[in-house]
LOBAPA-508849 format. One record per residue (C-alpha): residue number from 1; z, y, x. Coordinates in Angstrom, 3 decimals. Each point is the difference from the previous one (the first is absolute). Example, Ala and Ser with C-alpha at 12.3 -4.5 7.8 and 13.67 -1.06 7.14 Angstrom:
# residues 2
FIDREN,badren,up,north,east
FIDREN,1,7.800,-4.500,12.300 $
FIDREN,2,-0.660,3.440,1.370 $
# end
This chain:
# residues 282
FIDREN,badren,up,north,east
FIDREN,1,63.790,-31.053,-32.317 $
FIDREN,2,2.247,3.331,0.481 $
FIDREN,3,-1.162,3.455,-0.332 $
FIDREN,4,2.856,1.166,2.349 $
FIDREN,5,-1.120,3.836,-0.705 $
FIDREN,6,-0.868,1.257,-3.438 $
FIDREN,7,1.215,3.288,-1.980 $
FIDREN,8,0.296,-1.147,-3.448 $
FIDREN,9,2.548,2.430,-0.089 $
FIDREN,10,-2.875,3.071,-0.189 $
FIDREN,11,-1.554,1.795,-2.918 $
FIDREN,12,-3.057,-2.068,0.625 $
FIDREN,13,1.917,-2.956,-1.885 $
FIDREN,14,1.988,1.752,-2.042 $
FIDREN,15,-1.244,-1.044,-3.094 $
FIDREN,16,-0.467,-3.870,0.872 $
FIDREN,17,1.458,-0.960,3.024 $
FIDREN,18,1.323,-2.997,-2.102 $
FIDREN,19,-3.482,-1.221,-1.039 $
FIDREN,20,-0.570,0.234,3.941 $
FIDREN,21,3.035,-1.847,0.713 $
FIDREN,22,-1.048,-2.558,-2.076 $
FIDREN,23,-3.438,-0.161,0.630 $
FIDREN,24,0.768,-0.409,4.017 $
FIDREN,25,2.301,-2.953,-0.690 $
FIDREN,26,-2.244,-1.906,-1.742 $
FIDREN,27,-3.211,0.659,2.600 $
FIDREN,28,2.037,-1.529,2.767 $
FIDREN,29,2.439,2.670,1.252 $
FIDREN,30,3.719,-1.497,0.658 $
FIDREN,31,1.583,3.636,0.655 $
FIDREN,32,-0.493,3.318,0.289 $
FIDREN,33,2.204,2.652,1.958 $
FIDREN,34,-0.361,3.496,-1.641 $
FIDREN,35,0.676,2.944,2.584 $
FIDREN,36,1.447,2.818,-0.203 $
FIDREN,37,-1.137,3.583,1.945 $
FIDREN,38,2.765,2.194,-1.709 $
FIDREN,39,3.513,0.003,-1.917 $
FIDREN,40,-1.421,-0.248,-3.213 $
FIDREN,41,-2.808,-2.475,0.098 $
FIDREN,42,2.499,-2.067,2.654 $
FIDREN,43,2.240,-0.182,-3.232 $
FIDREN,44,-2.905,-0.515,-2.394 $
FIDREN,45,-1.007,-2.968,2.627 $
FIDREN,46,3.344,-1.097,-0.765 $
FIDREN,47,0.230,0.008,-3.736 $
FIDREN,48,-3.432,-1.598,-0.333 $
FIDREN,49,1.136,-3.030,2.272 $
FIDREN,50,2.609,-0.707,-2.186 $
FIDREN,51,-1.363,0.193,-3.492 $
FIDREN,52,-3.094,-2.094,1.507 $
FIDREN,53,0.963,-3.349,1.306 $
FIDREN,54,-2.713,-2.093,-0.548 $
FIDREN,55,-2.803,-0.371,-3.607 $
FIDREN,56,-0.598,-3.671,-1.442 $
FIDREN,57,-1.761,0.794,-3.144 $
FIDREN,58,0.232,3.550,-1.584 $
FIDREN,59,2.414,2.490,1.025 $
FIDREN,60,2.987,-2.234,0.079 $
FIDREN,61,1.844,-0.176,3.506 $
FIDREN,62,0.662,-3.495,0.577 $
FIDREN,63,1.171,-0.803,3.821 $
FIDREN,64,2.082,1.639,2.211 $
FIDREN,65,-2.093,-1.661,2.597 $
FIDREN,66,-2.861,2.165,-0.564 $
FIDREN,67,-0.308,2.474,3.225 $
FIDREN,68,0.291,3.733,-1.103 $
FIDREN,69,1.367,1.598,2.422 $
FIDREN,70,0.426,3.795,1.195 $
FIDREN,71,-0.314,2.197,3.633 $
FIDREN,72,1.988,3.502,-0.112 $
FIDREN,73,-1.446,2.116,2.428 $
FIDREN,74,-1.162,3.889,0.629 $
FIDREN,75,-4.004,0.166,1.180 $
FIDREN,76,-0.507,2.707,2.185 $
FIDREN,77,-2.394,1.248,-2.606 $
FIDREN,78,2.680,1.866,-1.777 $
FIDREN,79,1.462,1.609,3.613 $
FIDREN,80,-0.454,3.619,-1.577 $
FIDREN,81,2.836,-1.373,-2.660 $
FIDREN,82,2.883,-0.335,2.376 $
FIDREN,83,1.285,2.797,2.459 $
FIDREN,84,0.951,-1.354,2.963 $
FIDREN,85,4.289,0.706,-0.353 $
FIDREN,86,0.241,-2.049,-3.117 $
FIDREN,87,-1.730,-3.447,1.617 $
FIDREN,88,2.951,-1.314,-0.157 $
FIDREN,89,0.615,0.805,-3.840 $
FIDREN,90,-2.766,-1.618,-0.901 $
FIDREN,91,0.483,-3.278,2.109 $
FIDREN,92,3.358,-0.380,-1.632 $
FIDREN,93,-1.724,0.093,-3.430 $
FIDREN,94,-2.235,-3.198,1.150 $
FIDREN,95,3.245,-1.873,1.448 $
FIDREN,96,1.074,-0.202,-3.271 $
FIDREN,97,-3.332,-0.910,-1.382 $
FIDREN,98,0.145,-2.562,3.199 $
FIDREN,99,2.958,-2.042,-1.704 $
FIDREN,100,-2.172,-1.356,-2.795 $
FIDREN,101,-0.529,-3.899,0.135 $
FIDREN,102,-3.552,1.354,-0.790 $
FIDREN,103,-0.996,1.513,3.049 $
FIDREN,104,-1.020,-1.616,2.928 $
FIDREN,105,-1.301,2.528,2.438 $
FIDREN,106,0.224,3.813,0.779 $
FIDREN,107,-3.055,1.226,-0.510 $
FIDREN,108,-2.480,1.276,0.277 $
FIDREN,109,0.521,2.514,2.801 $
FIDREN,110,-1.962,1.205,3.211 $
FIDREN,111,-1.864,2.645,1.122 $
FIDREN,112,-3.847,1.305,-0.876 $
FIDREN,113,-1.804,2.097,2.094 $
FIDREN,114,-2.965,0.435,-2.032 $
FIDREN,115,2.400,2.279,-2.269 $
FIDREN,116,0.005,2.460,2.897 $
FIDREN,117,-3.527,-0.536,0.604 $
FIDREN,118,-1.441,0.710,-3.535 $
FIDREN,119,2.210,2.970,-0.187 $
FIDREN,120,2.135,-1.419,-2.651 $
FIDREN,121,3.213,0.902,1.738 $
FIDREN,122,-0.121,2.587,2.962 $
FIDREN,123,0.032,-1.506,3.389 $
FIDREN,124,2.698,1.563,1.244 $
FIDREN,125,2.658,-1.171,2.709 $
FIDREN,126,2.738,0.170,-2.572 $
FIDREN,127,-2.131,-2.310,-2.703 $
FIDREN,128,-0.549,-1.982,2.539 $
FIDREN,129,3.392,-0.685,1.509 $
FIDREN,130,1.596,-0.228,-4.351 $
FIDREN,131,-2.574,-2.970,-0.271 $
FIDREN,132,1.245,-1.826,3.095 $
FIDREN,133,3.639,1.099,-1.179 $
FIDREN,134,-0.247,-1.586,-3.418 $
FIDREN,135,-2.040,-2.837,1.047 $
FIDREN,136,3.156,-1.085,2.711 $
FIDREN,137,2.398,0.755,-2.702 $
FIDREN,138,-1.591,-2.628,-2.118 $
FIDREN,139,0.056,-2.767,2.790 $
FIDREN,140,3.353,1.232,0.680 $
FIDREN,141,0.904,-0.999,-3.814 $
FIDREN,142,-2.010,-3.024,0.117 $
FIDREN,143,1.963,-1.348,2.963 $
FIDREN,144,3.408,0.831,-1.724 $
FIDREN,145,-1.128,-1.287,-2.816 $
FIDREN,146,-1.142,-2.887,1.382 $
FIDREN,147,-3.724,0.193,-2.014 $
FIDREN,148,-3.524,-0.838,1.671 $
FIDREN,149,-2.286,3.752,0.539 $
FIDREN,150,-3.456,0.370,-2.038 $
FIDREN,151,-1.615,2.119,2.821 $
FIDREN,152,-2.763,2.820,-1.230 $
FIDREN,153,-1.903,0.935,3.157 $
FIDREN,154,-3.228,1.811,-0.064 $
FIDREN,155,-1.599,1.883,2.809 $
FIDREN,156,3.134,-0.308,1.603 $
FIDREN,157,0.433,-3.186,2.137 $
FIDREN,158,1.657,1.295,3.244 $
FIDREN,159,2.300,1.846,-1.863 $
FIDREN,160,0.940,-3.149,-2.498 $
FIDREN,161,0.361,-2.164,2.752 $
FIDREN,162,2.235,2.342,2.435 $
FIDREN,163,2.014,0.348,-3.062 $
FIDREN,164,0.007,-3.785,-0.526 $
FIDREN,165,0.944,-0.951,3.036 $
FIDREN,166,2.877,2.114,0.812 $
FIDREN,167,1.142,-0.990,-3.709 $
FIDREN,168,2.589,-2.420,2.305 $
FIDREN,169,1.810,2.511,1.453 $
FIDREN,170,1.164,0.870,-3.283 $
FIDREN,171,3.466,-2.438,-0.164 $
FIDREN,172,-0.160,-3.085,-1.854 $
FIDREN,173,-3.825,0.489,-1.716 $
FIDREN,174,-1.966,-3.501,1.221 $
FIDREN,175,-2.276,1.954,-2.589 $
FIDREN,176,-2.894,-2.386,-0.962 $
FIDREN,177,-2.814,1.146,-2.645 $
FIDREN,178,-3.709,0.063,-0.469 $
FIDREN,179,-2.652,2.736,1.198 $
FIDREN,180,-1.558,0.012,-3.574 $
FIDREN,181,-3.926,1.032,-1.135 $
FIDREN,182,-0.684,-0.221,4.234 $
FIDREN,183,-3.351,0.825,0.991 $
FIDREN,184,0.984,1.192,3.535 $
FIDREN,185,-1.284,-1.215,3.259 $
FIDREN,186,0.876,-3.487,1.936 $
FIDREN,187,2.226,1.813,2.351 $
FIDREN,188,1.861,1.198,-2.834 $
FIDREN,189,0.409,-3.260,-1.678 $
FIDREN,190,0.975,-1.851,3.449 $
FIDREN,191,2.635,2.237,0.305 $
FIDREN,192,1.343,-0.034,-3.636 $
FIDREN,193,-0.092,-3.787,0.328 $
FIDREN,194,2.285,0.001,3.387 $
FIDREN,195,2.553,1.926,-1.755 $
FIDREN,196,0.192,-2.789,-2.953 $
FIDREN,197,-1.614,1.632,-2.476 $
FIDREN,198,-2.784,-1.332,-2.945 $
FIDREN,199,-3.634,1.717,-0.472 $
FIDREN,200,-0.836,0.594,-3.417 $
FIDREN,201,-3.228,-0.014,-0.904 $
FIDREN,202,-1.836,1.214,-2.573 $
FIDREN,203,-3.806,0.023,-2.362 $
FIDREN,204,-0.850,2.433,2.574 $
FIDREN,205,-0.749,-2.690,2.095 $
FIDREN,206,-2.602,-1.137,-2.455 $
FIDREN,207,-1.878,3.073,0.245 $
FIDREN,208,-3.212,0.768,1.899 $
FIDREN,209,0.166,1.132,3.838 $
FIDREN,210,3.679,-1.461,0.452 $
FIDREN,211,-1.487,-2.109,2.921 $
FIDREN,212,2.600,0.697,2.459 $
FIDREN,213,2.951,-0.513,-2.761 $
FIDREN,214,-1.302,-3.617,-0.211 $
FIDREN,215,0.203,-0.228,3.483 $
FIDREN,216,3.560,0.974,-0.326 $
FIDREN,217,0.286,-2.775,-2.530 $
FIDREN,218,-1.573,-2.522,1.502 $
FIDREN,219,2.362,0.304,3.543 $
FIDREN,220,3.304,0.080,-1.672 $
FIDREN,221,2.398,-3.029,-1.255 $
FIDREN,222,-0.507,-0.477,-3.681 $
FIDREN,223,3.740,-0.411,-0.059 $
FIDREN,224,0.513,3.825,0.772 $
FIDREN,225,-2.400,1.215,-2.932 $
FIDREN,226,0.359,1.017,-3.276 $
FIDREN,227,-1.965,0.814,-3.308 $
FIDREN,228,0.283,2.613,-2.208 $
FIDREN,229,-2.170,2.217,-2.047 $
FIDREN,230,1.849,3.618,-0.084 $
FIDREN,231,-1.019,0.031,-3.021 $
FIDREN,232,-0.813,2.530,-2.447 $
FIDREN,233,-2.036,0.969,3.193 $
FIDREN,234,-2.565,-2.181,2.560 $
FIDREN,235,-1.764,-2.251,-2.521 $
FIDREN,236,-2.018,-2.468,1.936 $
FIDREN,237,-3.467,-0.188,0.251 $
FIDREN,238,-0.827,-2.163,-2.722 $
FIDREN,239,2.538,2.483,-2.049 $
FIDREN,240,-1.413,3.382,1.045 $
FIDREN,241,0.777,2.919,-2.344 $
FIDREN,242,2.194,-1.957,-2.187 $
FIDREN,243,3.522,0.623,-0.118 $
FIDREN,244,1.528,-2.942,2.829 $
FIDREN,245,2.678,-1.865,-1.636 $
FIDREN,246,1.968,-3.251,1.905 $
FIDREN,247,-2.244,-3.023,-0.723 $
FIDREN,248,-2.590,1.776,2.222 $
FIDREN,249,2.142,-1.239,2.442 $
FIDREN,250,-2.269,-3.475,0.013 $
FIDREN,251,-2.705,2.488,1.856 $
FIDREN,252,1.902,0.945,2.826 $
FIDREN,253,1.324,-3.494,0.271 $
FIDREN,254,-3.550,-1.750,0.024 $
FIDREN,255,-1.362,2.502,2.545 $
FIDREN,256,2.445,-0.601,2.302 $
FIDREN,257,-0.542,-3.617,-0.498 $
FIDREN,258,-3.989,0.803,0.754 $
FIDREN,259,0.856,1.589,3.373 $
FIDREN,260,2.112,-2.302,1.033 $
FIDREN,261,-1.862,-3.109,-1.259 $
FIDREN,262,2.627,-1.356,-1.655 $
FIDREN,263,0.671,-0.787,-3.974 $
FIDREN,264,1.538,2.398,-2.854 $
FIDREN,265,2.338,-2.876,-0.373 $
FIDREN,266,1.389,0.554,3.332 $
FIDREN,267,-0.309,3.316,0.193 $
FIDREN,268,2.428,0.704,-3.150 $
FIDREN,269,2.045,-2.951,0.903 $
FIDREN,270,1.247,1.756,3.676 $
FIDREN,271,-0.550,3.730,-1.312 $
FIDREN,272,2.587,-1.135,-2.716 $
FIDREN,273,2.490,-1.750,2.411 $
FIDREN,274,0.022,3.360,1.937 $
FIDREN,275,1.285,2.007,-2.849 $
FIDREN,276,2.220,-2.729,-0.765 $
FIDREN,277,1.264,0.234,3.378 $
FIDREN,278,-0.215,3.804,0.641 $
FIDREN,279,1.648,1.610,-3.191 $
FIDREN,280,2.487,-3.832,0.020 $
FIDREN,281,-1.152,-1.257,-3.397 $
FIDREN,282,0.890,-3.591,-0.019 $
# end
């Protein structure tokens, strides 16, 4: 299995996120992706890829076959960081975090309504138009940089997809990615899918009352889904109130078996091929 979204990179690991490391690898995780939502935890996401490769026995790095990868991205949860003239400025600082062999994806970036909702930034026609300005930016820089998108959409699916789909008339970005931690509507996912794009999914899916997420599940290919746990955050069930790490992956992986009616085996089998095939690990 691959736990193609995880943030190893935040203070919630600090202290152990090699004990975690190791601890996934030998409960049945192949990889893990660890994504960045600003310049410095982007470059943390970084550094921790490349000192962790892949645990045998003890803390000794044996393989460089062991998938620990990194996403350098800017979430729009930090939009009150960045003033709208110097988007640029802060792109270039990922382009060069872009050229690592490390990083796979640019990510993760998008837009979140419920910020504007809850009050957390002002909803204001200027906040409003600097999220949709950085969030192009980044698919601008994914397309010239020739890196998959790690999508962050909440409360904001029209917006997303518009976005999305006039992400072609910016020259020479065929920009392919994944709508990560989705828990949108069947509509949304259709349209996501006709673009090319992956659906990450997530232990939300294991909780109570997700009825019409499994119905979302249950219509589309498994060879356009993905796992991943977003961890420190969105433990599944079975894990609630515990701190989710990337083995909890297996959850989300044998619930969408369930719903389908299909095996874990097959299940992590495909949802691995797709990462292979989406962020070109071969």
């Amino acid at each position: 299995m691959f736990d193609t979204h995880a943030h190893l990179n935040f203070d919630a690991f600090k202290n152990d996120y090699r004990e975690v490391v190791k601890r996934s690898f030998k409960n049945g995780v192949e990889g893990i992706i660890n994504i960045g939502t600003r310049f410095d935890n982007s470059r943390r996401a970084i550094e921790i890829a490349e000192e962790l490769v892949k645990y045998d026995k003890g803390p000794t790095l044996v393989s460089d076959k062991g998938w620990t990868l990194a996403a350098v991205g800017f979430h729009p949860d930090h939009l009150d960081e960045i003033n709208k003239e110097d988007i640029q400025i802060e792109v270039e600082k990922f382009r060069k975090l872009a050229e690592h062999p490390k990083v796979v994806a640019i990510g993760e970036v998008g837009l979140d309504n419920y910020y504007f909702r809850s009050g957390k930034f002002k909803d204001t026609k200027e906040n409003r138009k600097k999220a949709e300005a950085v969030f192009r930016a980044f698919l601008k820089l994914a397309g010239e940089v020739k890196l998959p998108v790690i999508i962050h959409s909440r409360e904001a699916e029209i917006e997303t997809f518009n976005i999305l789909d006039s992400k072609f008339q910016i020259p020479n970005s065929k920009i392919k990615g994944v709508v990560h931690c989705f828990s949108g509507s069947m509509d949304f996912a259709k349209k996501v899918l006709d673009l090319g794009f992956f659906i990450g999914f997530t232990g939300i899916i294991t909780y109570p009352k997700t009825e019409e997420l499994a119905k979302v599940i249950k219509e589309i290919p498994l060879d356009k889904i993905l796992i991943e746990t977003d961890c420190p955050f969105l433990a599944p069930q079975a894990h609630r109130g515990k701190r989710c790490e990337p083995w909890m992956v297996e959850e989300v992986a044998k619930k969408i078996a369930e719903i389908k009616g299909i095996s874990l085996e097959k299940v992590s089998r495909v949802t691995t091929e797709n990462t292979r095939e989406l962020f070109k690990l071969f």
